[in-house]
Steps between C-alpha positions, in 0.01 A plus 500: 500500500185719360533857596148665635306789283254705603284361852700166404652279799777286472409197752709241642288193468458332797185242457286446197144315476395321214129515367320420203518759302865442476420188340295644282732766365775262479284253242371761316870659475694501121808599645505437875407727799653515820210430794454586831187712546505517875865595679595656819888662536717777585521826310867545377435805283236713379429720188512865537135567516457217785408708836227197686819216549810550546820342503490221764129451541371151455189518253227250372337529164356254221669752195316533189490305123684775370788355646685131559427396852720462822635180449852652483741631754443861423222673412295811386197594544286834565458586856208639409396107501663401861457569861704426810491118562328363810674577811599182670471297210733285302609557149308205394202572679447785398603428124188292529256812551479722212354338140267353731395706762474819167244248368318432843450867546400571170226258478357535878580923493485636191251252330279372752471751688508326815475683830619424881109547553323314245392174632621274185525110399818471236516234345934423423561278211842315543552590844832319544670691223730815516187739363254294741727522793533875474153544456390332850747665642449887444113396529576387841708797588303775339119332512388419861153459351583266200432113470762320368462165255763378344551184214748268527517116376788356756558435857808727492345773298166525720725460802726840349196674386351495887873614614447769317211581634175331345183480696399210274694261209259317267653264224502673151506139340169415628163728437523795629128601537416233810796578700525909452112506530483273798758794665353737379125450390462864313780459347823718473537815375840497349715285364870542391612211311857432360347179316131576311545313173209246542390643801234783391169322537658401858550833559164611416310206743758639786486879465191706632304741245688797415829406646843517346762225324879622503711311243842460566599255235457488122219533257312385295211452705151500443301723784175460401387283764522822680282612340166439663654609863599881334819391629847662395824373385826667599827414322803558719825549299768659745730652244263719389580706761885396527573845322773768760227818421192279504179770560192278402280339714601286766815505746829516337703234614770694735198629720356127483870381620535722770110416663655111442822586697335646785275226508787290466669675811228479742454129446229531325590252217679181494800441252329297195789322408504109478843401400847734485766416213811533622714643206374672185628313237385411115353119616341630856376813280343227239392220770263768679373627207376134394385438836266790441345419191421197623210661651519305864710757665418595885602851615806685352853406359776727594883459348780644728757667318721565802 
């Protein structure tokens, strides 16, 4: 049992939620990681400088790299990182929320600068996914003016993207240009992609002059089909900001978590989840993380640990 220093809280893991860059830390691992980068549970102790949670309160948080991840019974963690978990929602609904929701609000707030005014066309790359799903969502709940189109290639995964709240699905395996175009003939003005490798010169016959590309995924990636449209490219890396005294630009991720819990609480988002493991255990831990880098995951994963 880990005792809490400092703003450290000792949590009682209730629900986890697996994403990909859990997958990615564990491969690129010499000598093994604990995961978990998205938890909900019940504060069992706190560290003497801890005055925002307190002993009892059920928190959400997505932690930090400094750090193994939830995927244990008990864990710590800054509260300077948390917030109260939704009200009326279940431990593995709302252990869905955080990663992805950080990384919706960071690329639709902080880097695009959208507004509930600004009459917009956003263009959501991988719609189905747990980024893609978050980023309909808190479009829908926070842009009244904003045109959503997602990309999916699947039946189910158009079908989960619309759920979530698309206006329109087009199919990311076919062109993009005749189908976003023929929605939208100026084109969009912002795109937030969690797959561009490949897909830049796409981007550039979809997107409207001067408008804006949010990268969610990995790099390399050649931009200069952007060019020509004095378009810009955002990357979006949500740990950047997963520091407890973070003072940069941008939200830190507590104030992001407790916007996302009150939207949570007056119904304004839908739990993300797709499928609920039962029992955290090394094979279930394993089998969800292969599922994911598969690449052909719909919505969220969440493990119950009790």
């Amino acid at each position: 049992m880990p005792t809490p220093a400092g703003h450290d809280l000792l949590v009682r893991v209730r629900a986890i939620s697996v994403n990909p860059v859990d997958v990615k830390r564990v491969r690129a691992s010499e000598r093994g990681i604990i995961p978990g980068f998205d938890a909900v549970g019940e504060v069992v102790a706190t560290g003497p400088a801890a005055c925002a949670h307190h002993v009892g309160d059920r928190v959400f948080y997505a932690g930090t790299l400094q750090r193994d991840g939830a995927a244990q019974d008990t864990h710590l963690v800054d509260e300077r990182l948390c917030a109260r978990a939704p009200t009326g929602w279940e431990d593995t609904d709302a252990a869905a929320l955080p990663l992805t929701m950080i990384t919706a609000w960071e690329a639709l707030i902080d880097k695009l600068d959208c507004a509930p005014s600004h009459e917009e066309t956003i263009l959501v790359v991988g719609g189905a996914g747990g980024v893609g799903s978050a980023v309909i969502q808190l479009a829908r709940a926070l842009l009244p003016a904003v045109d959503i189109i997602a990309t999916a290639s699947r039946s189910d995964s158009a079908a989960w993207a619309r759920r979530q709240g698309a206006h329109h699905v087009v199919d990311h395996t076919e062109p993009l240009a005749p189908q976003v175009r023929a929605l939208s003939p100026g084109g969009v003005t912002k795109i937030v992609s969690t797959a561009s490798g490949g897909r830049i010169e796409e981007f550039a016959d979809v997107l409207s002059p001067f408008g804006h590309v949010v990268g969610v995924d990995r790099g390399p990636i050649d931009v200069t089909p952007l060019k020509p449209l004095s378009a810009t490219w955002h990357w979006i890396y949500m740990f950047t900001k997963a520091v407890p005294d973070w003072s940069g630009p941008g939200t830190p991720h507590a104030m992001i978590l407790e916007r996302v819990a009150e939207l949570a609480a007056n119904g304004k988002l839908r739990s993300p989840v797709h499928s609920v493991v039962p029992e955290l255990t090394v094979d279930s831990l394993r089998d969800a993380l292969l599922t994911i880098e598969g690449g052909h995951g719909v919505g969220k994963t969440v493990i119950r640990l009790e």
